[in-house]
C-alpha positions, 0 to 999 in steps of 0.5 A: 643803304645800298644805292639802286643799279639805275641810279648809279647808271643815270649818274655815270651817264650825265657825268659823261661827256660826248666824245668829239668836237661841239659844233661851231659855226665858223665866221663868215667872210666880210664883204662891203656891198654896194647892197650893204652901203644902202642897208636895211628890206624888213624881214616882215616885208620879205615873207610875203614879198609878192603882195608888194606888188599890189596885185590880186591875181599874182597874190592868189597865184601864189599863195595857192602854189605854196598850198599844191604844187607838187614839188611842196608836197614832195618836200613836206614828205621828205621832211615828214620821212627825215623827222620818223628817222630821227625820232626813231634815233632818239629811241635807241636812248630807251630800253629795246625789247624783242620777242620770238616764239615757234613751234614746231615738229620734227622727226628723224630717220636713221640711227636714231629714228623715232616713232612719231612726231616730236613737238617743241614748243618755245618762247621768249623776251629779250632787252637791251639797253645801251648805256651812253657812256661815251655819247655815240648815242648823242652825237647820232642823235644830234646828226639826225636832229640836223639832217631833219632841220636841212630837209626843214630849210630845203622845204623853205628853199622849194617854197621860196623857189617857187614863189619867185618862179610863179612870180616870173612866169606870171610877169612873162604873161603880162609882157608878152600880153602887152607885146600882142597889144601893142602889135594888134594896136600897130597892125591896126594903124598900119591897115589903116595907112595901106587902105589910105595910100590906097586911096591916094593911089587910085587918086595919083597922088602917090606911086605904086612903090608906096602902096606895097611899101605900107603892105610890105610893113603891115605884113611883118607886123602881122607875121610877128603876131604868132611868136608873140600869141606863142609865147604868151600861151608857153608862159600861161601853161607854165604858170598852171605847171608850176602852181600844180594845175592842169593847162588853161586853168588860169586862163579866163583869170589871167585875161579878165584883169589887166596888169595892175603890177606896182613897183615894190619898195625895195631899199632895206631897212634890215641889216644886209647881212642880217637878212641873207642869213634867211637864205635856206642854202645858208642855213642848210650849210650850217646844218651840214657843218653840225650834221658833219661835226656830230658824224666825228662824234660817232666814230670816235665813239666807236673807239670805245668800249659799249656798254649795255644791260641786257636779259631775256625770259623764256619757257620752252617745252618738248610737248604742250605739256602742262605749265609745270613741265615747261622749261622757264629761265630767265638771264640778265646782266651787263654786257661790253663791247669794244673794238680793241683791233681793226688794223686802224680801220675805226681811226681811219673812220674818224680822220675821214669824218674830220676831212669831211668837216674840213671840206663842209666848212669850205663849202659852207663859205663857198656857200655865203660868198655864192650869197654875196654875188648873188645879192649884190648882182640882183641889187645892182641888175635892179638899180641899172634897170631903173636907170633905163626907164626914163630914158625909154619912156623918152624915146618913146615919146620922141618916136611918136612926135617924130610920126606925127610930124613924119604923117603930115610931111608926107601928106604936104608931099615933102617926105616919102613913104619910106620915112613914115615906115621907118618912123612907124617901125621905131615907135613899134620898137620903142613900145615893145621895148618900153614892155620889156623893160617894165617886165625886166624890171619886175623880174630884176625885183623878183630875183632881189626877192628871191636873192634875200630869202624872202618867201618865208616867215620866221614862224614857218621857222620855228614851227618847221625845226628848233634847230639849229640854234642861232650863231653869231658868225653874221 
């Protein structure tokens, strides 16, 4: 009994190997870290790093972010575009049918004039298929499955983005809320001691040095207040721009609450490594090394013969005759083609692709040594500012003793005016930097956050890509 054609073509096809290299992942650079030597945030508790914070308001601001912001929604459709591209590669795997058919009239003058019109009418279908003997056809598709899994990383990277700069604006609002607090607190102590030195001058008790001395105060503090109003309203409208929002739509949300941010837990409890392989730059280097590696495969496969199977059916007829006048044929068969010169042109091709994955895989681990500077220096930035909060909340503690001390001296007669200003003025300082740090601190955390990957689950993974396949180079 004769074996089928198909039959044959399928086995030919599945004992064939695809031309160029198999993707590899090369291993990555070693590192000791001070983030290392304290290793191991969970990857749970990265998903959703802002509910860390335990505040409503900054929780609702993001979550609606990831859900409208229009940079989200632009890269949901470029992955929505790359994945039509590769499904529509994966369909040159199939037989390809096309159809054509006119109609027409013509006429001639001249020698070979005629009478009227003549009328032509024809039809036909043609079909391919193209046998992946040599696996161009894999390898284009395995390009296409990893330029869609890079366009799946970068929607995550947008994503994770976003989530770390709506948390900063959000952390801006409430410092310079808390700076605008703590100047409006001032310039109400500060107009309180000008009416009391007022007083005293009217009284004799003090010159008129002193009266414009506590003006001359109260005057810079209420000159601070509108940069410090600006800046509050810049990160408010920045915060409606990056949630997707038209200005002052969080306005009334923002001031009905007061910050009620905490401080995260943020010691790992995950392998260092184990959790910077989350990054979405990472992971979209190695969708490059596999995009770049299945590209070698494509032009080798072009040094090779193709082989297809192809044939077309058609009728055609000098006039809408009846069936039995029309012209019918039918043609079919395999076919080769194959790029015997090119005066080196397709080698040159794949020395180009082979050059290229050189130069992936060094960006590649440009990329996981960038990971490195970056993690270690958000983990570092956070742990010297904690540093920094007890011996603030000291100075500030210290500035207000020593006012208190410096008000009473000044009512005995023992000090003068300037003394309490400069004791005024260092408690002002000492409060707004004790805001600043507080702001600095949750930022620094932000960026430990943002450092790590966090922002995404490993289920928006799967259900975004399948690839690529997980390595063993971390």
């Amino acid at each position: 009994m004769k074996t089928p054609l198909p039959a044959i073509l399928l086995a030919l096809l599945c004992g064939c190997t695809a031309v160029g290299p198999d993707a590899e992942i090369p291993v990555a650079p070693e590192a000791e870290m001070l983030f290392s030597t304290d290793s191991g945030l969970e990857a749970t508790n990265l998903a959703q790093w802002w509910r860390q914070f335990q505040d409503p308001v900054l929780t609702e601001l993001i979550e609606q972010g990831l859900q409208t912001a229009p940079t989200v929604e632009s890269a949901l459709a470029r992955l929505r575009a790359a994945r039509a591209e590769r499904e529509g590669v994966d369909a040159t795997f199939y037989p390809q049918f096309t159809a054509d058919g006119s109609y027409r009239w013509s006429k001639a003058w001249g020698a070979n004039e005629t009478s009227g019109w003549n009328r032509n009418l024809s039809a036909s279908v043609d079909a391919a298929w193209e046998i992946d003997i040599f696996g161009g056809l894999r390898r284009s598709a395995e390009r296409a499955e990893a330029q869609e899994a890079k366009l799946a990383y970068s929607l995550q990277d947008v994503r994770i983005s976003l989530a770390a700069e709506i948390a900063a604006a959000y952390v801006a609002v409430r410092r310079y809320e808390g700076q605008v607090a703590i100047a409006e607190a001032n310039l109400a102590l500060q107009e309180r001691n000008v009416e009391l030195v007022k007083k005293r001058h009217v009284s004799g008790d003090v010159i008129r040095y002193d009266v414009v001395s506590a003006e001359a105060q109260a005057a810079r503090t209420r000159a601070s207040l509108p940069q410090h109003r600006q800046n509050l309203i810049d990160s408010a409208l920045r915060l409606d721009w990056l949630t997707g929002n038209p200005p002052y739509t969080f306005k009334a949300r923002l001031t009905e609450t007061q910050d009620v941010m905490h401080m995260p837990e943020t010691a790992p409890k995950a392998p260092a490594a184990e959790l910077l392989r989350r990054r979405a730059d990472i992971r979209m280097a190695e969708t490059d090394i596999l995009a770049q590696t299945a590209a070698i495969g494509v032009a080798e496969a072009e040094l090779y013969p193709k082989f297809s199977i192809g044939g077309s059916i058609g009728v055609s007829s000098p006039d809408l005759s009846p069936w039995d006048s029309y012209t019918r044929q039918l043609n079919f068969g395999p076919s080769v083609r194959w790029n015997l010169f090119g005066f080196g042109y397709w080698q040159r091709r794949v020395d180009a692709a082979k050059a290229t994955l050189d130069a992936t895989i060094a960006d590649y681990r440009n990329t996981v040594l960038d990971a490195y500077r970056e993690t270690e220096a958000a983990w570092v930035a956070y742990h010297r500012e904690i540093e920094r909060t007890l011996p603030l909340l000291d100075a500030e503690r210290f500035c207000r003793e020593a006012l208190a001390i410096a008000k009473k001296r000044y009512e005995y007669g023992d000090i003068a005016i300037d003394d309490v200003i400069t004791q005024q003025s260092l408690l002002l300082s000492a409060q707004e930097n004790l805001v600043a740090h507080r702001a600095q601190l949750f930022t620094n955390a932000i960026t430990l956050y943002r450092a790590l990957g966090g922002g995404w689950s490993d289920e928006q993974e799967a259900t975004a890509t399948e690839f690529p396949a997980e390595s063993e180079q971390f």
